[in-house]
N, C-alpha and C positions, 0 to 999 in steps of 0.2 A: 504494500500500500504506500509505504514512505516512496520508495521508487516514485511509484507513478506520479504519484505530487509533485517531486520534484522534476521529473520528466516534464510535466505540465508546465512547472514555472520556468525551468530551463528556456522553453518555444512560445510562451504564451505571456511572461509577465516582465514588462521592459523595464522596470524599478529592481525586480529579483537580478535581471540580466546583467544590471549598468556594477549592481553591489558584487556578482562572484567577477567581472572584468578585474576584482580591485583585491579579490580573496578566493586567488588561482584554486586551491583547491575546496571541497566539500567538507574536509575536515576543518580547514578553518574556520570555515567560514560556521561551521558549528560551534565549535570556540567561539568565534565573537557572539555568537547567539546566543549561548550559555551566559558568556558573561556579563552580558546586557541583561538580561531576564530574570537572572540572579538582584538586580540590583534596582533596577527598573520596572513601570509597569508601561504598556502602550495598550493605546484602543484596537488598534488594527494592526494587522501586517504591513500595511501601507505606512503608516506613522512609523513602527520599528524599520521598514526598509530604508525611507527618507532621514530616518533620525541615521544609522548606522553608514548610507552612502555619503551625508554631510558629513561625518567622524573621517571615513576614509580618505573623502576628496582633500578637504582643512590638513590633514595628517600627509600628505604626498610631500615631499621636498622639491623644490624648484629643480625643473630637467636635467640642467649641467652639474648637479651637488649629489646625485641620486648615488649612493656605494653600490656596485660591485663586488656580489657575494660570488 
């Protein structure tokens, strides 16, 4: 069932889409959910998406400063 949900949001939901572009894998991106949820409460999935893509975008280092793992 998890699968197909996120099958779902993978093709269908352009807020879920823009947040894994920023938290390559599933497993992170788990992590950040966890540790949002933990500490947070949201109305919607919507509100937690936009609250958590604004975290990641704000969080990016300017292009030429970016490290090199």
């Amino acid at each position: 069932m998890a699968f197909l949900i996120h099958s779902i949001l993978d093709h269908g939901d352009a807020l879920y889409q823009r947040v894994r572009q920023h938290l390559f894998s599933r497993r992170m991106f788990f992590e950040h959910l966890r540790a949002l949820t933990l500490y947070l409460v949201f109305a919607t999935w919507q509100a937690l998406f936009g609250f958590l893509l604004e975290a990641l975008v704000t969080a990016q280092p300017p292009p030429g400063r970016r490290s090199r793992c």
